[in-house]
C-alpha positions in Angstrom: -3.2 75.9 28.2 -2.3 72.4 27.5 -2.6 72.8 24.2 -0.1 75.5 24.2 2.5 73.5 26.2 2.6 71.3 23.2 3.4 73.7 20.3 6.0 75.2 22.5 7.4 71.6 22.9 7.2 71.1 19.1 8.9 74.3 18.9 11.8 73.3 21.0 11.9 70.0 19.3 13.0 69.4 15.7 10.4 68.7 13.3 12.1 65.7 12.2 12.1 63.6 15.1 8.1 64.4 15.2 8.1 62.8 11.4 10.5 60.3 12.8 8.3 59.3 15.7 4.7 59.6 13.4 5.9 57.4 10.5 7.4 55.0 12.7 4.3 54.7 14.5 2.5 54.2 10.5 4.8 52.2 9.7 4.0 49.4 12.1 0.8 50.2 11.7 0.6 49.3 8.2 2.9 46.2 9.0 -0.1 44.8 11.2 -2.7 45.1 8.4 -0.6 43.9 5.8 0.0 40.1 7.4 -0.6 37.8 5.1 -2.9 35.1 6.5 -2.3 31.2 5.9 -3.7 29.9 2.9 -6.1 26.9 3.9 -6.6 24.2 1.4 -9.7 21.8 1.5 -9.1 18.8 2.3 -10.7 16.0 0.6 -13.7 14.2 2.9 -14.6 10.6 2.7 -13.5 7.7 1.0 -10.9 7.5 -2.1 -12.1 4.7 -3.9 -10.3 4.4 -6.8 -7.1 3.9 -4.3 -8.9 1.6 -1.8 -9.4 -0.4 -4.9 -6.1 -0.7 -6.4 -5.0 -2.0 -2.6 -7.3 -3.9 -2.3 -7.2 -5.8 -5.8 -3.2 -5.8 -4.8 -3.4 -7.6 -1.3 -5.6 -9.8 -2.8 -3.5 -10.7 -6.0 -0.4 -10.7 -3.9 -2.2 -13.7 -1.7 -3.1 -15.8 -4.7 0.4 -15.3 -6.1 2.2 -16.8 -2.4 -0.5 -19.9 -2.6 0.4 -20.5 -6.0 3.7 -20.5 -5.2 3.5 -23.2 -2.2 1.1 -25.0 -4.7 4.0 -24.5 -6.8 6.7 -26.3 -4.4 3.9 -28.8 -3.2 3.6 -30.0 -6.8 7.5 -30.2 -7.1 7.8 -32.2 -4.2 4.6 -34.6 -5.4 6.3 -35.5 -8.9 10.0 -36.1 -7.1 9.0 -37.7 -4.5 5.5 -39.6 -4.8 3.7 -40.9 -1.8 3.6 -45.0 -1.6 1.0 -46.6 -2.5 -1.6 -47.0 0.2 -1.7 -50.9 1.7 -4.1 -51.5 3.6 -2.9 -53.2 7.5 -5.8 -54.9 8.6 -6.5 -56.6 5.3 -6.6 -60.6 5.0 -4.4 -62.2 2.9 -6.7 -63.5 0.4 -7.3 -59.5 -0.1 -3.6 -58.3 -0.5 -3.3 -55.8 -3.5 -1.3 -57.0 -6.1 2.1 -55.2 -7.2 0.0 -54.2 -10.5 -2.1 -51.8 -8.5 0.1 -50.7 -6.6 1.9 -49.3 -9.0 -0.8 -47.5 -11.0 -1.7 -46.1 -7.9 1.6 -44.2 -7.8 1.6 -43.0 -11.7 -2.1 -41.5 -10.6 -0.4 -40.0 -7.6 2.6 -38.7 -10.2 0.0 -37.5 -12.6 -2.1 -35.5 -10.1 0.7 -34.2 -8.9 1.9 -32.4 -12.3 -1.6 -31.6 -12.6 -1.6 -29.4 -9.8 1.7 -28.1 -10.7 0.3 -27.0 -13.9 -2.0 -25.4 -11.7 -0.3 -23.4 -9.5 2.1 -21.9 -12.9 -1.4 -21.1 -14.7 -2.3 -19.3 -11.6 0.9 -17.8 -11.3 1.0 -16.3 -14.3 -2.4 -14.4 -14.2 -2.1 -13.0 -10.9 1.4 -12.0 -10.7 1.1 -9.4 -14.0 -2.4 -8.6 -12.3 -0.2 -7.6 -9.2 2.0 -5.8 -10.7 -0.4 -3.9 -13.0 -2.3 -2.5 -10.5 0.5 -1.5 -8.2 2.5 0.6 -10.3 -1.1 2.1 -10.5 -0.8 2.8 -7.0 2.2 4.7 -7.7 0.5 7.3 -9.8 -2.0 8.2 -7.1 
């Protein structure tokens, strides 16, 4: 009987708001299955060496480059202004250095002075390309 009742009401109905209704309903149907997932990429686990070694290599070249360069200024300020020669205060005065010594004791100062700036610009001049190198290698990564 039921069965009946629904062709009748098909009859009375236009067929095309039954293929209206029917291919709406596939439509979203087909809408679900088609969803397109998210694409998952793997991500990389554990330790990238090659770039824990360029920073590290940098930090470190980056610290020998700022103690060369207070070496540097050190070693400036040594051969413009030399430290006095040391006189001893509780010495006798049968002991007193004469003006001789003295004197040779500031050239040595003045000389171990330009020593260690010749130092600190040696040292400055290998680590700084070093430095540099291997950051612009860390740019690449």
């Amino acid at each position: 009987m039921r069965i009946l009742q629904i062709e009748l009401h098909k009859e009375r109905c236009s067929y095309s708001r039954w293929e209206k209704i029917i291919a709406a309903t596939k439509k979203t149907v087909v809408k679900k299955a088609v969803a397109k997932r998210p694409v998952i990429t793997p991500e990389r686990i554990g330790v990238d060496w090659k770039s824990l070694y360029l920073y590290a290599v940098c930090l470190i070249t980056l610290m020998v480059v700022l103690f060369s360069v207070i070496s540097f200024v050190n070693g400036v300020l040594g051969v413009a202004l030399p430290e006095p020669a040391y006189i001893d205060p509780y010495a006798t005065d049968t002991v007193k250095p004469d003006k001789a010594a003295l004197a040779a004791q500031e050239t040595n100062e003045q000389r171990r002075a330009v020593r260690g700036l010749l130092n600190s610009l040696v040292t400055f001049a290998v680590a700084a390309p070093l430095y540099l190198y291997h950051w612009r290698q860390t740019r690449t990564i």
